[in-house]
N, C-alpha and C positions, 0 to 999 in steps of 0.2 A: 506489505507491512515491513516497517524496516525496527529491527529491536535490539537493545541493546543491555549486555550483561558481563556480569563477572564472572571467572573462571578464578576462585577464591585457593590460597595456600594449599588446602587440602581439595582442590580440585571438585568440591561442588561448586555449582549454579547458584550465584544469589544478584540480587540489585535488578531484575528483569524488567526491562520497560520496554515499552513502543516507542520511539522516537519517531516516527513516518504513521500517522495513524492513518487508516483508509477505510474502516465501520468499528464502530464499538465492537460488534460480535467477531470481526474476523482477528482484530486487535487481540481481543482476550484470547483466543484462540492459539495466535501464533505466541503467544505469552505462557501461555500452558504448555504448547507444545517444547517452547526452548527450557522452561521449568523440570521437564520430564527427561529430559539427555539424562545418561549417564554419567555418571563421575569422568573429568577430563584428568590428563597427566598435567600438574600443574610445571606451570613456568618457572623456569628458575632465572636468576639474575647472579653471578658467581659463585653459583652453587647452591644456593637458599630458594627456596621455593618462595614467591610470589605472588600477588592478584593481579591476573593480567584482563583487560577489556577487550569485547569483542563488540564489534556490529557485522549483525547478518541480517539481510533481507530475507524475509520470508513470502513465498509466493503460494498462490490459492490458484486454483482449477476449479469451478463451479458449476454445475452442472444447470443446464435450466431449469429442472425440476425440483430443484436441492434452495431455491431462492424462494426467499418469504418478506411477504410485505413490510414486516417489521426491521429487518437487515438493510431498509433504505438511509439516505442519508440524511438527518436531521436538521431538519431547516433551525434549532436554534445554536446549530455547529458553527464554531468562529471560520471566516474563511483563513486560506495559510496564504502565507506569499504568494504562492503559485497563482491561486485561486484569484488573487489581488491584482494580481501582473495581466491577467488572462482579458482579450476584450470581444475576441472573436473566438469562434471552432466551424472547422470545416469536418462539414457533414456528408459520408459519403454512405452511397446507398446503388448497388448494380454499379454503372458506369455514369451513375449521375453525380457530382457534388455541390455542393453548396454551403456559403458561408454565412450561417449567424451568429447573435451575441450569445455570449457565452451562458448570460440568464437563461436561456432557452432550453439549452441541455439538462436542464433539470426538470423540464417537463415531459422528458422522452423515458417510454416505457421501459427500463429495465430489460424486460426480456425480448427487446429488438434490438439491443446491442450485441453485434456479434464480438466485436473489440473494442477498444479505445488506446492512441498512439499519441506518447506526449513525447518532445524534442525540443530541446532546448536549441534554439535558432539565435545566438548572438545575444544570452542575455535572456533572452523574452521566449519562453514556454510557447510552442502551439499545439496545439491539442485536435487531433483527426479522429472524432468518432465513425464508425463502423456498420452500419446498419443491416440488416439479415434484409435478404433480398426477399418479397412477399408475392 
C-alpha cells in the first residue's frame, strides 16, 4: 500500500490517504498505522517551519493463517491501469510454467500463492505468480 501524508507546521500527521490501494482492510490499516507515528521535526523553508508531503509505501507480511475470507478482492473494485494494461500472467508452480489470461488469476486460491512478481517490461506490466509446490 502506497500512502500519502503531511508532516503539518507543528509536525503532526494529517491529510492520510492510500494512494496505491491493494484491499480495503490492509489500506485502513497502513492508514492507521502512518496516523499513529509520532510527532516529526517539521521542515522549514528559510527558517519558518512548513507542511511538507511525504509518500511512503507501506508493506505487509501475512501469515497464512492470519488470511480471512472477507480480505479477498471485491469483484465490484474498479480495475487500475495496471489491471487494464495486463492481458496475460505466467504461472509458475515447482519447475513448471505456464501462461494464462489474466481473468483467471482470480480464481486461484489465495493460500496457494506463495508470491506474486510484477515488472514493468517496456511500458507494459507483467505479472509472474507464484504457486506453493503441493
Amino acid at each position: 500500500v502506497v500512502v500519502s501524508f503531511v508532516v503539518k507546521k507543528d509536525g503532526s500527521i494529517g491529510d492520510v490517504k492510500s494512494i496505491r490501494k491493494i484491499n480495503p482492510s490492509l489500506d485502513a490499516e497502513a492508514e492507521r498505522v502512518i496516523k499513529s507515528l509520532p510527532a516529526f521535526t517539521p521542515g522549514t523553508l528559510n527558517g519558518d517551519a512548513v507542511d511538507v508531503w511525504y509518500t511512503l509505501p507501506v508493506s505487509f507480511k501475512i501469515k497464512k493463517d492470519e488470511i480471512k475470507k472477507d480480505d479477498s478482492i471485491k469483484k465490484d473494485e474498479k480495475p487500475t491501469a495496471m489491471t487494464r494494461s495486463l492481458e496475460k500472467v505466467t504461472l509458475y508452480q515447482g519447475d513448471e510454467s505456464r501462461i494464462v489470461p489474466y481473468e483467471r488469476i482470480k480464481n486461484i486460491n489465495p493460500n496457494l500463492i506463495d508470491s506474486i512478481n510484477v515488472i514493468k517490461n517496456g511500458g507494459r506490466p507483467e505479472v509472474n505468480v507464484y504457486l506453493k509446490s503441493v
